[in-house]
LUMVEXZA-742441 format. One record per residue (C-alpha): x, y, z. Coordinates in nm, 4 decimals, decimal comma, always signed. Each point is the difference from the previous one (the first is absolute). Last residue first. Example, Ala and Ser with C-alpha at 12.3 -4.5 7.8 and 13.67 -1.06 7.14 Angstrom:
2
+----------+----------+----------+
:       px :       py :       pz :
+----------+----------+----------+
:  +1,3670 :  -0,1060 :  +0,7140 :
:  -0,1370 :  -0,3440 :  +0,0660 :
+----------+----------+----------+
END
This chain:
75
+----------+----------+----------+
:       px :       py :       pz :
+----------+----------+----------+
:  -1,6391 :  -2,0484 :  +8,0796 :
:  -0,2601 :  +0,1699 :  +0,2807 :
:  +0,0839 :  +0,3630 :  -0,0944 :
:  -0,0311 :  -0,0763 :  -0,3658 :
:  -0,3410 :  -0,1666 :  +0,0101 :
:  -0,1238 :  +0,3049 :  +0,2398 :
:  +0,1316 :  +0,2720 :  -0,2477 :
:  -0,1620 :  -0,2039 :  -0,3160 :
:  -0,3236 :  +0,0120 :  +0,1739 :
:  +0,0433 :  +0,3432 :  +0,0850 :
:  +0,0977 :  +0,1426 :  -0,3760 :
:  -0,3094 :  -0,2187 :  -0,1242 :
:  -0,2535 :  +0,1729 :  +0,2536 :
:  +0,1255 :  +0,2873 :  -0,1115 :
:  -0,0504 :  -0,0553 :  -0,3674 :
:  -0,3206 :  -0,1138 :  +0,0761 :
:  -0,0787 :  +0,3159 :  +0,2076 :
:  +0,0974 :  +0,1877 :  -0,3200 :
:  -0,1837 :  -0,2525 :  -0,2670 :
:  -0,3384 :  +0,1502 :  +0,2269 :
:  +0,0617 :  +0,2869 :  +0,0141 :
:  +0,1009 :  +0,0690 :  -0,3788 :
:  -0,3404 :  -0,2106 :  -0,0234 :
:  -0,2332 :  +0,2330 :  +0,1966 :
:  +0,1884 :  +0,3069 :  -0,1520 :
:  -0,0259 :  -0,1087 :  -0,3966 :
:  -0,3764 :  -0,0141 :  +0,0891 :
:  -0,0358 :  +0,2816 :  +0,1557 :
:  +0,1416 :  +0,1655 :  -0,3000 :
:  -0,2356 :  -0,2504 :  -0,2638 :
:  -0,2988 :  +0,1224 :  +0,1794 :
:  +0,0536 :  +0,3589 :  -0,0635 :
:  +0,1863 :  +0,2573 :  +0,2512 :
:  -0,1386 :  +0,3393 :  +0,0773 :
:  -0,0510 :  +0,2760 :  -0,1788 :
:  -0,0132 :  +0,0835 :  -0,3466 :
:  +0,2097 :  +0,2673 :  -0,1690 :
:  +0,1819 :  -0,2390 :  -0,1783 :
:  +0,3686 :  -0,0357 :  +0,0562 :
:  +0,3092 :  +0,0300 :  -0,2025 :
:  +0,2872 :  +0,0305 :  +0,2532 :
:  +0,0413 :  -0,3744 :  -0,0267 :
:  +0,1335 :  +0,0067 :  -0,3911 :
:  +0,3013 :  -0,1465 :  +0,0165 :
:  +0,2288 :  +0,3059 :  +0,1662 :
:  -0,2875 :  +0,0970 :  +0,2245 :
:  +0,0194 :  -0,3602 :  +0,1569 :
:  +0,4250 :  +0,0630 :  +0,0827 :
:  -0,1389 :  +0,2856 :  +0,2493 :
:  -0,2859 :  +0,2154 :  +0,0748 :
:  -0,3153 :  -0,0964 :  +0,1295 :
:  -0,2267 :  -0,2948 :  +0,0528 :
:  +0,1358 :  -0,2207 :  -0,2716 :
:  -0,2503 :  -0,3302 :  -0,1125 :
:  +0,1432 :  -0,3300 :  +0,1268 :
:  +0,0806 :  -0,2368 :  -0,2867 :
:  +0,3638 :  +0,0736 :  +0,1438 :
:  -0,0980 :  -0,1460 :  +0,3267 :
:  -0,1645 :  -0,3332 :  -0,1583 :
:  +0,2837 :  -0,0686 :  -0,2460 :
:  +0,2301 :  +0,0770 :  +0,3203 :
:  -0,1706 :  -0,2559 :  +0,2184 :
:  -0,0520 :  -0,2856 :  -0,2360 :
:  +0,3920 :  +0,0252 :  -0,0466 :
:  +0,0079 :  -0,0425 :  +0,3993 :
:  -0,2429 :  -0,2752 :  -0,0440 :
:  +0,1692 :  -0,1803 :  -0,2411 :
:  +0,3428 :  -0,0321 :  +0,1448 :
:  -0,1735 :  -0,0343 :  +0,3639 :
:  -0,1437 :  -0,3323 :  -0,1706 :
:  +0,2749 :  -0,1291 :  -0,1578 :
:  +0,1732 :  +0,0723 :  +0,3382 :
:  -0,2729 :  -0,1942 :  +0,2203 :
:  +0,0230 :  -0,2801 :  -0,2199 :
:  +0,3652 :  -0,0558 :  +0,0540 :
+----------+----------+----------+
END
């Protein structure tokens, strides 16, 4: 039961952290404002930032979607 509170709030973790995620190109991130970038290159603190801990919640997640996989296969 814990395990699917907790893969509840990670996964919604996950897409708040994903659509925080600045648009590299073309697509649905133009149509909000994405396709309005500076001129300056590279990313900033606060981008690498958002990276290291989208990483980080996504092996979580994983790790979650496992556990719960092994618990079910052994009921």
């Amino acid at each position: 039961m814990g395990l699917s509170i907790a893969l509840l709030i990670f996964s919604g973790l996950l897409v708040l952290l994903v659509l925080m995620h600045k648009g590299k190109g073309g697509g649905l991130s133009d149509m909000f404002g994405g396709g309005m970038q500076s001129s300056v290159g590279g990313s900033s603190v606060a981008e690498r930032n958002l990276d290291r801990i989208t990483i980080v919640v996504a092996l979580v997640w994983a790790a979650i979607i496992v556990a719960l996989g092994i618990m079910m296969k052994s009921n």
